[in-house]
N, C-alpha and C positions, 0 to 999 in steps of 0.2 A: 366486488371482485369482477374479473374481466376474465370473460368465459371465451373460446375460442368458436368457431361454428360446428365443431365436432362435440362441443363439451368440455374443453380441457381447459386445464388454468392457463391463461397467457405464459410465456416464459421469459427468462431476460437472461441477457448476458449483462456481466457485472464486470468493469472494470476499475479497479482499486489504483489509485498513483502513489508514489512517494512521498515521504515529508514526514519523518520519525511518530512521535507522539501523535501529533496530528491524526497519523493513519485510527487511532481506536474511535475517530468520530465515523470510519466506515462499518464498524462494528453496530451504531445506530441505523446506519442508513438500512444495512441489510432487513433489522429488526422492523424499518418501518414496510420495506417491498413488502418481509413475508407477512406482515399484519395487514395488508391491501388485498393478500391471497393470494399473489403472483406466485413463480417457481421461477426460482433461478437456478438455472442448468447450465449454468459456463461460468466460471470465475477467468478473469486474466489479472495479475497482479507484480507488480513490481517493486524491491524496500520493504518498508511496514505493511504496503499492500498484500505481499509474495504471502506474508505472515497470516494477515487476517484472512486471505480469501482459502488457505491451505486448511486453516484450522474450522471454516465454514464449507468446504469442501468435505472434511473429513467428519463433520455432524457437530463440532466441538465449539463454536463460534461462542455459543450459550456460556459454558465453560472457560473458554478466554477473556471474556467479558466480566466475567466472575472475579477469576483470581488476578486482573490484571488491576479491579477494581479494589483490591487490596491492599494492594502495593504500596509502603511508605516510600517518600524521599530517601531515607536511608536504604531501604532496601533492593530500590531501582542503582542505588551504590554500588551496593555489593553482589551483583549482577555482574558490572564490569570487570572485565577481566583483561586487566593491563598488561602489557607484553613491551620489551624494549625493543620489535622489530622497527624495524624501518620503514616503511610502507603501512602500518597505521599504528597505534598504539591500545586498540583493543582485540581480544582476539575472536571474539562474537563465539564462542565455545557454551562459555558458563551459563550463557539465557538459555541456548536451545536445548543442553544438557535440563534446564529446569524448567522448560517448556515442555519436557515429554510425562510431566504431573499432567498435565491439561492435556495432551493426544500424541501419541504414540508415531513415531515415527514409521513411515509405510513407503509401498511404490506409487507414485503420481498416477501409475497407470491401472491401479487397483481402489482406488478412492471412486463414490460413486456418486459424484460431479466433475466434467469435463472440469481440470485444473491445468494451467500453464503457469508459473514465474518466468521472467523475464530476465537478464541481469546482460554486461555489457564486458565481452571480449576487449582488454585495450590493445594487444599485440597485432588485431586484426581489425581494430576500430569499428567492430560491427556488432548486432543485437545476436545474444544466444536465448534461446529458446526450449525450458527446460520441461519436455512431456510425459515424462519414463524415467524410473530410479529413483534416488530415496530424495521423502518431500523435503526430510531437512536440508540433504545436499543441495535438494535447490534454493531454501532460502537462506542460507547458509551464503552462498556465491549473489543471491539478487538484492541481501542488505547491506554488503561490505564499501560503505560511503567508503572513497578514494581518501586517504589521509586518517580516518577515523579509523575504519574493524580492516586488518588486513587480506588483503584478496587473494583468492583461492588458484592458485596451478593444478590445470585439467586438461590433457590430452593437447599438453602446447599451447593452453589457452593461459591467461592472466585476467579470470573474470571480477570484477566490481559491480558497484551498484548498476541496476538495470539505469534508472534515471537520469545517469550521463545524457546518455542518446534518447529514451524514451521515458518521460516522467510519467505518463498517464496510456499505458501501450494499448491503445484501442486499434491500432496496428492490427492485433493477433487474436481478435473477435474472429471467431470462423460460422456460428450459427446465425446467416444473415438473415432468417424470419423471425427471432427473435427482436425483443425490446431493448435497446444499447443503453445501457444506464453507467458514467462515466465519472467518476468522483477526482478531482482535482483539488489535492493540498495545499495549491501554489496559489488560492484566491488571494484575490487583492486584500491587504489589511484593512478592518473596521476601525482602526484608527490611521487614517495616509500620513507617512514620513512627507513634510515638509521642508524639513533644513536640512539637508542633503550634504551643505557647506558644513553643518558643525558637527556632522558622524563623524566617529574613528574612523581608522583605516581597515578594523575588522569591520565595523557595522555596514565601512560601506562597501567593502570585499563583499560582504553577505548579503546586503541589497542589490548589487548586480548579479551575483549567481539565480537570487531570486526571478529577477526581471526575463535574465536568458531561462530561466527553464518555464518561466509563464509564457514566453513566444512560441517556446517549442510546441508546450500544451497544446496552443491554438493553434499553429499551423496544422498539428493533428486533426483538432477539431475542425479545421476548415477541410482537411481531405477527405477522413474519414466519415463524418458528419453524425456523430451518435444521436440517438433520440432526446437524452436530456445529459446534460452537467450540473451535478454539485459541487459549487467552488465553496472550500472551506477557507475561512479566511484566515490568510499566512499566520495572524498574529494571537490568534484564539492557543496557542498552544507552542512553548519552546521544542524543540528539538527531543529533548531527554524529558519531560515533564509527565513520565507516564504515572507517576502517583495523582493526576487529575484523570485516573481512566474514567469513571465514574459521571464526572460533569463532562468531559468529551464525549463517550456515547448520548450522554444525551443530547447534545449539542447537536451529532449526526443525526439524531431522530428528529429532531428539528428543522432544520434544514433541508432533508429529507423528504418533511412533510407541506413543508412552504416550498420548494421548489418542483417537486415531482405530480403534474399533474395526471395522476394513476387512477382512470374512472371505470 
């Protein structure tokens, strides 16, 4: 454990990225800081992130990890809740309705971890920033993938996923004596795509969206410059694959523990 000169545990700011399923390998990561001894007194989160860093904010992290680890294929199913809108075809309603088994729906600004979601105004092409008011409302607006969960109308606003414009929002870090610990769902695959010539037209639609949101990453990390990154690798987990919570946390713990040098 890493004591401070007063005596106090170090602290860290936690920034969680995008990248559906993926995100529950942040569910490890946290598990390995707080087994280092550290404190993490700031969550920033965006997507899957908004999710985990809300429900470890609000003491429940334990508990999401639990029943998430539950989950069959079928029942990650029937979750979904299909809607013939236009602008996506789920309506992200039915998970956080049974998400409030696992922690209870509260003000962002009553939770007792500095907590931000992120998500992405398109009428105004710019980052909103959710600090105050209810935490579902704001994951609610910061996981609504463009095409996929349909996006929320708010005071003029037309929010989607945060991760358009910010996949990993180390942006919105404010405790700068803190330890910046930055988790990135966009790492490069453990297996690299080589025949790029004989992908579909979706694979290779969704190899370039990949590519552009791993620059983005980095250009963040070039401004920003967090203390460390854990790139989780793209290909460790499909999109909807949350019946693998289980081996995905441990994955984050891994990871975590091979990347984070925490003395």
């Amino acid at each position: 454990m890493y004591m401070t000169d007063t005596g106090r545990k170090q602290k860290v700011s936690l920034v969680l990225g995008s990248g559906g399923a993926r995100g529950l390998t942040q569910i490890g990561v946290i598990h390995y800081v707080l087994d280092r001894g550290y404190e993490i007194d700031e969550v920033i989160g965006c997507s899957i992130g908004a999710l985990v860093g809300a429900a470890f904010a609000g003491g429940k992290v334990q508990e999401l990890g639990e029943w998430m680890s539950k989950l069959t294929r079928g029942q990650v199913f029937r979750l979904m809740d299909f809607t013939n809108s236009k602008s996506g075809f789920l309506k992200g309603v039915r998970v956080l309705e049974t998400l409030q088994q696992v922690f209870e729906d509260v003000n962002i600004e009553d939770l007792p971890i500095r907590y931000r979601a992120v998500a992405t105004d398109l009428r105004a092409e710019k980052e909103v920033v959710f600090e105050k008011g209810s935490v579902y409302n704001a994951i609610r607006a910061s996981i609504a993938i463009p095409g996929v969960f349909t996006g929320v109308e708010k005071e003029n606003m037309f929010l989607v996923d945060g991760a358009v414009l910010n996949p990993v929002p180390i942006s919105h870090v404010s405790k700068k004596d803190n330890i910046v610990i930055a988790v990135n769902l966009d790492g490069l695959p453990e297996k690299a795509v080589t025949t790029f010539n004989r992908l579909s037209a979706m694979s290779l639609l969704q190899e370039s969206y990949y590519a552009m949101r791993r620059k983005l990453a980095e250009l963040s990390f070039e401004l920003y410059k967090p203390d460390y990154v854990i790139d989780v690798p793209i290909d460790c987990s499909g999109i909807w694959e949350f019946h693998k919570a289980a081996e995905l946390i441990e994955k984050g713990y891994e990871l975590a523990k091979e990347k984070l040098d925490l003395s």
